[in-house]
C-alpha positions as CSV (number, residue, x, y, z in Angstrom):
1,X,-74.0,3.5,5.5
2,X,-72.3,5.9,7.6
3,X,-70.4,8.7,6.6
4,X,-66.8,8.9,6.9
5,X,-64.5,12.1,6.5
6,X,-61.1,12.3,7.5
7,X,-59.9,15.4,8.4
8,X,-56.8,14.7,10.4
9,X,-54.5,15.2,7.1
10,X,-51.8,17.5,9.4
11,X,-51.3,13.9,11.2
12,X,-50.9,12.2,8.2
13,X,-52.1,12.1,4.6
14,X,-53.2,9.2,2.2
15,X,-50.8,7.7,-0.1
16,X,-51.8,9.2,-3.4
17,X,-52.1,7.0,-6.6
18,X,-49.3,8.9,-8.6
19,X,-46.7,7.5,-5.1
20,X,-48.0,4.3,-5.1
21,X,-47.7,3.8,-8.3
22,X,-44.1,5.2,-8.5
23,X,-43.1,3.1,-5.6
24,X,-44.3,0.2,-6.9
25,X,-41.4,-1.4,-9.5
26,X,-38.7,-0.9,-6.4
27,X,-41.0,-2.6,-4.5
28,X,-41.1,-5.8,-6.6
29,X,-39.1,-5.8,-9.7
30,X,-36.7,-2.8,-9.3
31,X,-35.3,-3.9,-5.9
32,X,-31.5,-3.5,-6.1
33,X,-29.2,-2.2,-3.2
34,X,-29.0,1.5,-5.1
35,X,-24.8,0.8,-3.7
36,X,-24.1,-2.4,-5.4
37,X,-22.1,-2.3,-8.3
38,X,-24.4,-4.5,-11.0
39,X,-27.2,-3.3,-13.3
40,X,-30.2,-4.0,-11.0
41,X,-28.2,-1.7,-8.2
42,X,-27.7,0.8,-10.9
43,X,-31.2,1.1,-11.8
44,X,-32.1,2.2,-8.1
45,X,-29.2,4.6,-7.6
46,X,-30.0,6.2,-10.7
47,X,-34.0,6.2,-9.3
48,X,-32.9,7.6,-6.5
49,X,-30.4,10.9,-8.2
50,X,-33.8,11.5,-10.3
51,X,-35.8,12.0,-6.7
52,X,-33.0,14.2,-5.5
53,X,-33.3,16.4,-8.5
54,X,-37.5,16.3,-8.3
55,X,-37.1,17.4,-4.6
56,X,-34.6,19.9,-5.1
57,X,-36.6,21.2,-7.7
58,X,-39.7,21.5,-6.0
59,X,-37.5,23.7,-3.2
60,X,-35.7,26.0,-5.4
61,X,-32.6,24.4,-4.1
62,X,-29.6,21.8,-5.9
63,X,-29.6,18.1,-6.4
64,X,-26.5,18.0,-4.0
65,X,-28.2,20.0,-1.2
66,X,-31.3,17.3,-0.7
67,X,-30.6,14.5,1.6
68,X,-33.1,12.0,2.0
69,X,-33.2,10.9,5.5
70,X,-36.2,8.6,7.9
71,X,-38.8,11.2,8.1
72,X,-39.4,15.3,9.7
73,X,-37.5,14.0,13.3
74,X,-34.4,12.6,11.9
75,X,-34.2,15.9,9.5
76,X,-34.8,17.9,12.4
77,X,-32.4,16.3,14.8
78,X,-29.7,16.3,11.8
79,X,-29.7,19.9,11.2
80,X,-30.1,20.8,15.0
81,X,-27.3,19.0,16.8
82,X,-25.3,18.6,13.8
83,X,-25.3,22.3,13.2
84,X,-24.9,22.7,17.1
85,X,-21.4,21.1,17.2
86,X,-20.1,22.8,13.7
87,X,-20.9,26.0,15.5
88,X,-19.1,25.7,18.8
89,X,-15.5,25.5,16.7
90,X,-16.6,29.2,15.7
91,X,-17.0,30.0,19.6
92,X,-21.1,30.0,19.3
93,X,-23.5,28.4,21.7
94,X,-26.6,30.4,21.5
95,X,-29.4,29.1,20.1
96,X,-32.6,30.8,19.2
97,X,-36.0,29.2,18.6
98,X,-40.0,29.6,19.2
99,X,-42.0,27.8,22.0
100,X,-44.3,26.2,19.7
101,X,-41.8,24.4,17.7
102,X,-42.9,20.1,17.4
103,X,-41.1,18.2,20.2
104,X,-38.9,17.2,16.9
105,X,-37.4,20.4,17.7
106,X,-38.0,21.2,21.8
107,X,-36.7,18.0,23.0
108,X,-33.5,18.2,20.3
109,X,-33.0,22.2,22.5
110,X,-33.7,20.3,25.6
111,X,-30.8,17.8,24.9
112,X,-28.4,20.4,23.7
113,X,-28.9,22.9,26.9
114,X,-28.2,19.7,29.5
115,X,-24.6,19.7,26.9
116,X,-24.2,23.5,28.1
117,X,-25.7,25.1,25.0
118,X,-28.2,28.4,25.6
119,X,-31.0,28.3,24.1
120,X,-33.7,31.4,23.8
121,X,-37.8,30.8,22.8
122,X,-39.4,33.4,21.4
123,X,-43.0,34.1,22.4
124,X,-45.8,33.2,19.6
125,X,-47.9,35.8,21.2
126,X,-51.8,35.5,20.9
127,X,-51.9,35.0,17.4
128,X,-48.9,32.3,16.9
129,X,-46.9,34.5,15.2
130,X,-43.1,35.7,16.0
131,X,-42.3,38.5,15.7
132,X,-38.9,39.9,14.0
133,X,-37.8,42.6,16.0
134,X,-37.8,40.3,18.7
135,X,-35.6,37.7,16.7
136,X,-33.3,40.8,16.6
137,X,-33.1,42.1,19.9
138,X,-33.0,38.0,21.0
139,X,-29.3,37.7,18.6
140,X,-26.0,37.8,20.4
141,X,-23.0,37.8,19.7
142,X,-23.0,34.1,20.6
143,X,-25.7,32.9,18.4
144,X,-24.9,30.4,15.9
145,X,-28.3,29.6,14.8
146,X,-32.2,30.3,14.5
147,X,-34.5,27.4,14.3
148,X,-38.2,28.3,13.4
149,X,-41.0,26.1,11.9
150,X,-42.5,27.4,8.6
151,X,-45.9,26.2,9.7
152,X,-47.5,25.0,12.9
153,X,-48.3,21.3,12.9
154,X,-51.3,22.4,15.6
155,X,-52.5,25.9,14.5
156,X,-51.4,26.4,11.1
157,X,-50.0,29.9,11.8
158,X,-47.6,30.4,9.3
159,X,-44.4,32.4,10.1
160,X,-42.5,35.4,8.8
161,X,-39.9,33.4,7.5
162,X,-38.5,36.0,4.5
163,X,-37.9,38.5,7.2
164,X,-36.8,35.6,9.3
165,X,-34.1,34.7,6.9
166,X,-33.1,38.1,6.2
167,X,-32.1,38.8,9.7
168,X,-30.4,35.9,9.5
169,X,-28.7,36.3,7.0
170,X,-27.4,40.1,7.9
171,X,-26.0,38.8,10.7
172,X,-24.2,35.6,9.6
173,X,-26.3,33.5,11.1
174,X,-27.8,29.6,9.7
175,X,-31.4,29.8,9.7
176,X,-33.3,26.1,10.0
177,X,-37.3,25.5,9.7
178,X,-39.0,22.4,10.2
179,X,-40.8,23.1,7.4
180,X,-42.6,19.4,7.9
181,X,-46.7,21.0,7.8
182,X,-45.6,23.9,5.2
183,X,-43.8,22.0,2.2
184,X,-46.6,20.7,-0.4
185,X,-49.0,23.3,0.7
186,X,-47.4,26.7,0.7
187,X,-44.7,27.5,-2.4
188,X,-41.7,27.7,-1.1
189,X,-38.3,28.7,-2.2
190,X,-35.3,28.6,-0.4
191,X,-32.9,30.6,-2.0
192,X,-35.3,33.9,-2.1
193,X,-35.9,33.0,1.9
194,X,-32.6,32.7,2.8
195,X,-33.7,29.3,4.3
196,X,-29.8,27.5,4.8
197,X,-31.6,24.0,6.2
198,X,-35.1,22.6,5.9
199,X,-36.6,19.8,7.0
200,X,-40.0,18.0,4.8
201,X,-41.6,14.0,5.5
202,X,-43.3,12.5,3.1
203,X,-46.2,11.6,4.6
204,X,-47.4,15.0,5.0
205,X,-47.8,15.3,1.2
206,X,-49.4,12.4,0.2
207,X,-45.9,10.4,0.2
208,X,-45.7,7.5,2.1
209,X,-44.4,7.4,5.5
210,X,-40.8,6.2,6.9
211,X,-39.2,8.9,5.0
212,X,-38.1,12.8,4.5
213,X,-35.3,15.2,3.7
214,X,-33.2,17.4,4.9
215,X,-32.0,20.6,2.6
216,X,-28.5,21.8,3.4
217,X,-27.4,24.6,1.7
218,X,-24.3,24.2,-0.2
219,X,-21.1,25.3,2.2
220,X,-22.6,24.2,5.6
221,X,-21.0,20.8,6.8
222,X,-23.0,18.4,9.1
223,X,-21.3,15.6,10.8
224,X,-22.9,12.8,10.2
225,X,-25.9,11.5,12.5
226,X,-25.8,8.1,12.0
227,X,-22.4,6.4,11.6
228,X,-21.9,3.7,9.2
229,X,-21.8,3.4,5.1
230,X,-21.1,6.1,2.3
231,X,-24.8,6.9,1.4
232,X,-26.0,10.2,1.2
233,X,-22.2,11.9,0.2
234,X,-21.0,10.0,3.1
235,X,-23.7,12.0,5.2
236,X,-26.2,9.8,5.8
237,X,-25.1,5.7,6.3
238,X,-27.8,3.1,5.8
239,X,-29.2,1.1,2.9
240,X,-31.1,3.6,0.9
241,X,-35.5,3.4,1.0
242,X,-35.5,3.3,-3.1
243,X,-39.1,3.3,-3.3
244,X,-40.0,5.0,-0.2
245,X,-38.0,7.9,-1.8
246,X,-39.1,7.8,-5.4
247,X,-43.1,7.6,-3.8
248,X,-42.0,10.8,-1.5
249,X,-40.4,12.4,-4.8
250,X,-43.4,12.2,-7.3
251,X,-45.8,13.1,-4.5
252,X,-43.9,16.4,-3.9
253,X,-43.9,17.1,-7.9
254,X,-48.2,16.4,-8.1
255,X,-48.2,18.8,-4.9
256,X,-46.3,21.8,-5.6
257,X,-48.0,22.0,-9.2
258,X,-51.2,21.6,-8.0
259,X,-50.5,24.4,-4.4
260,X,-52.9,26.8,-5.6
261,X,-56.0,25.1,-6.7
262,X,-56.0,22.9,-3.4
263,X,-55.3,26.0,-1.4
264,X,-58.3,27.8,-2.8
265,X,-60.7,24.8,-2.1
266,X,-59.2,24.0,1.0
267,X,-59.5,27.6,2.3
268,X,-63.3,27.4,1.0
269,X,-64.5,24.2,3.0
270,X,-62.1,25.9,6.5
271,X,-63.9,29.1,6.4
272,X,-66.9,27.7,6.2
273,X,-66.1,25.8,9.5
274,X,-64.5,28.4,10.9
275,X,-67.8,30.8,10.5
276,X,-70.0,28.4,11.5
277,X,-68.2,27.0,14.6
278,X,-67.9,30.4,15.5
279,X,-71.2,30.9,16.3
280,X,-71.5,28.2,19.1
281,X,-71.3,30.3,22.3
282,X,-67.9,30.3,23.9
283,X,-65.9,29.0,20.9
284,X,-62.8,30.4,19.6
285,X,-60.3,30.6,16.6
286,X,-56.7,29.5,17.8
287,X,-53.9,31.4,15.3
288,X,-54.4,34.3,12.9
289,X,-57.5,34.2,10.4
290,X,-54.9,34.7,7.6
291,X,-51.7,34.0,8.2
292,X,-52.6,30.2,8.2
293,X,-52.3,26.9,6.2
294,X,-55.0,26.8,4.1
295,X,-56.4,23.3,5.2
296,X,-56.2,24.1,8.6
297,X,-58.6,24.7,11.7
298,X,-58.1,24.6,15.1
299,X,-60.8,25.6,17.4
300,X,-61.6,25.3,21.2
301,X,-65.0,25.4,23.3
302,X,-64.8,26.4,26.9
303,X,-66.5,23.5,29.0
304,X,-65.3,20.7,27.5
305,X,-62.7,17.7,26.8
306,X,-61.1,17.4,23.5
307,X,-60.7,13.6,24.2
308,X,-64.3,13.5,24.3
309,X,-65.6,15.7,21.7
310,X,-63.1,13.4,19.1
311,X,-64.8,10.4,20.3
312,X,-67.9,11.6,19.8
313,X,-66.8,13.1,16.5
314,X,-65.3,9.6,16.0
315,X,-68.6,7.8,16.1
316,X,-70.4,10.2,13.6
317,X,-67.7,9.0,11.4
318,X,-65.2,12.0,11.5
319,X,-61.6,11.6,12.3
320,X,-60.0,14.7,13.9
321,X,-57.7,15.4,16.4
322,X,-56.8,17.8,19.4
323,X,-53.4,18.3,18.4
324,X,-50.2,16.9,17.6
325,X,-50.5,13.3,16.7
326,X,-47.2,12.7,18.3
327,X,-48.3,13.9,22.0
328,X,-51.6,12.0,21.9
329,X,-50.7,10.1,24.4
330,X,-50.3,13.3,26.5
331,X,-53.2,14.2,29.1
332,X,-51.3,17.7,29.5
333,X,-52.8,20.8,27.5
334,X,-51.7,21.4,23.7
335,X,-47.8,23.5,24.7
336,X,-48.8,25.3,21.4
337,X,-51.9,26.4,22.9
338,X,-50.5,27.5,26.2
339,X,-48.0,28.9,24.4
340,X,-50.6,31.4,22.8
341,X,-51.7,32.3,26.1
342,X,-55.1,30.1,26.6
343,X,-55.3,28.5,29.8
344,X,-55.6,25.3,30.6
345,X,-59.3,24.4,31.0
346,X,-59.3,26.3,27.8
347,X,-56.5,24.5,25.9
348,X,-58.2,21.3,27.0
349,X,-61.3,22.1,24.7
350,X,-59.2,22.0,21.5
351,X,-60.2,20.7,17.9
352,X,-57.9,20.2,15.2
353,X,-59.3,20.0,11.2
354,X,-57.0,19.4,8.8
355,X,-58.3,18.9,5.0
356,X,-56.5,17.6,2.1
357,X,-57.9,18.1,-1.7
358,X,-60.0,14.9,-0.9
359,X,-62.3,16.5,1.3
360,X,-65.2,18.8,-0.3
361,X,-67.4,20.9,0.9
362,X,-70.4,18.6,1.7
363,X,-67.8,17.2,4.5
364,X,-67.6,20.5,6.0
365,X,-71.0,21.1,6.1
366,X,-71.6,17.7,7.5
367,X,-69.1,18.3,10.3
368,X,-71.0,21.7,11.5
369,X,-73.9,20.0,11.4
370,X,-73.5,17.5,13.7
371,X,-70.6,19.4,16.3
372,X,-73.3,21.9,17.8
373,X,-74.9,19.1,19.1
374,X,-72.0,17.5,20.4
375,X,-70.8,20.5,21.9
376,X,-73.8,21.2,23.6
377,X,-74.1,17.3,25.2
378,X,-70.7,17.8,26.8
379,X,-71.5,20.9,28.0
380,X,-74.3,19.5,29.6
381,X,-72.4,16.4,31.3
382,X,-69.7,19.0,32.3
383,X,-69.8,20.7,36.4
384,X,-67.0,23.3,34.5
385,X,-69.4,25.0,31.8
386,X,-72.1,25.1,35.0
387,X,-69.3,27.5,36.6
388,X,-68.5,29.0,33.7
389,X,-72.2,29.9,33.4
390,X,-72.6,30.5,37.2
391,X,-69.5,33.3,36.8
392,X,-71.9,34.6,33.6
393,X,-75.0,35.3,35.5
């Protein structure tokens, strides 16, 4: 029987027993509209309230500050735009943001500049880090508002975000992360980070898809984004996702008690990868060694397509990816990557391993076993790694 290892966990993560098993009685038995009146409605609101506290919890944040929303791209549209128009009765239009943010946030900028707001991206710089001073010296007095993932979805760089916050907050400014890749693997708290919004999706922790939240700290107003009913404080209309919710609630409580003992094997099973990929010729890290999500890799090899090295991976039974499950239908480089400053041809030859505590270290060793080879087929099939060689010699 053929192996199988999935290592595409940044894409999306299994549903974990404790969520499924949470979910399950508002799925069949506990299924009341959590807004009707009667006891069976009753039961779900109150479901529900106990999930806000569990997630607000898990943040460092207050029941009344979590709203649970669709998923990361509804959180990050919310804050974003919503933000966007509070700020313009207080005479701001700047905006300030990095340009390897998810499309979540780029194409939410995009929208808001063809409205007439300004928006400034920060470089990310070779090793997909901002920098703070630059934050600084990028601040007008026209900026309302810094929005700045926690962790990238594609290189796992993981940002300055005290300092971020800090700056921020000196000079009365809201600071938003799309902390969608970060929360469940990295402790955070959002009070010592000066973090005033914060987007998570469940399905990134071993919750089940569909649906996320959106932290808004207590004093900052958002209009609503979608019109309709009183849920979510009158926020947030549509029928509440009871068990959707409760499943994305306990997942987040088994996760952030159990951050350091994943971390620690997870960091085992990438730097093992990481050393060994390393010594195929031409290969390269993408994002800082340290500074990183612990489950992350993301490599490239000159002479290659990534499109063919994961289908190739695909049929030795490893799942991967070359970046951003939601541009996969892209045959344009990784903007992350370019945004690092690898060209194109480069960018092209990208692998993305994610790991989850499911994976051990037998996967990792099976993975560098049988990419060489695969590396070196390609190569062989490919007229750019004969120029690249040619250019060598």
């Amino acid at each position: 029987m053929q192996k199988f290892i999935y290592a595409d966990n940044s894409a999306t993560t299994a549903l974990s027993e404790t969520a499924f098993n949470a979910m399950l009685p508002y799925l069949k038995s506990e299924y009341g509209n959590a807004s009707s009146l009667y006891s069976l409605g009753s039961s779900a609101k109150s479901a529900i309230e106990e999930a806000r506290k569990t997630v607000a919890k898990c943040l460092n944040a207050t029941p009344r500050e979590i709203y649970f929303t669709a998923g990361g791209s509804e959180s990050d549209n919310w804050a974003i735009k919503g933000y966007a128009k509070a700020m313009l009765k207080k005479g701001k239009n700047h905006i300030i943001s990095s340009k390897f943010e998810h499309h979540a946030v780029l194409h939410t900028l995009n929208a808001l500049e063809k409205e007439g707001f300004e928006v400034t991206l920060l470089d990310v710089h070779s090793n997909g880090l901002v920098r703070p001073e630059e934050l600084k010296n990028a601040i007008k007095e026209t900026t309302g508002l810094v929005t700045i993932m926690y962790a990238n979805n594609e290189i796992g760089t993981i940002q300055p975000i005290k300092e971020i916050g800090k700056i921020c907050k000196e000079n009365n400014i809201v600071f938003h992360t799309d902390a969608v890749q970060a929360v469940g693997n990295v402790e955070i708290n959002v009070a010592d980070s000066n973090i005033d919004m914060l987007s998570l999706s469940g399905h990134k922790f071993h919750g089940p898809k569909g649906v996320g939240a959106l932290y808004v700290r207590k004093g900052i107003v958002l209009p609503p984004l979608i019109d309709g009913g009183a849920q979510e404080f009158g926020r947030r209309a549509g029928t509440e996702n009871t068990a959707g919710i409760v499943g994305m609630a306990a997942a987040l409580s088994e996760a952030t008690a159990t951050i350091e003992t994943r971390a620690k094997k997870s960091k085992e099973i990438c730097n093992y990868i990481i050393e060994n990929c390393l010594k195929i010729e031409r290969s390269r890290l993408n994002g800082d060694r340290e500074n990183r999500l612990p489950g992350n890799v993301n490599m490239c090899f000159e002479g290659i397509e990534g499109e063919s090295l994961l289908l190739m991976l695909d049929a030795k039974g490893i799942c991967a990816s070359s970046g951003s499950a939601c541009t996969s239908g892209s045959l344009d480089p990784s903007h992350v990557l370019l945004s690092i400053g690898l060209p194109h041809e480069v960018a092209h030859g990208s692998l993305r391993l994610s790991f989850s505590d499911e994976n051990t270290l037998d996967d990792a060793k099976y993975i560098c076993e049988v990419l060489p080879p695969i590396v070196k087929r390609l190569r062989d099939m490919s007229p750019l790694w004969d120029r690249i060689k040619n250019q060598e010699n």
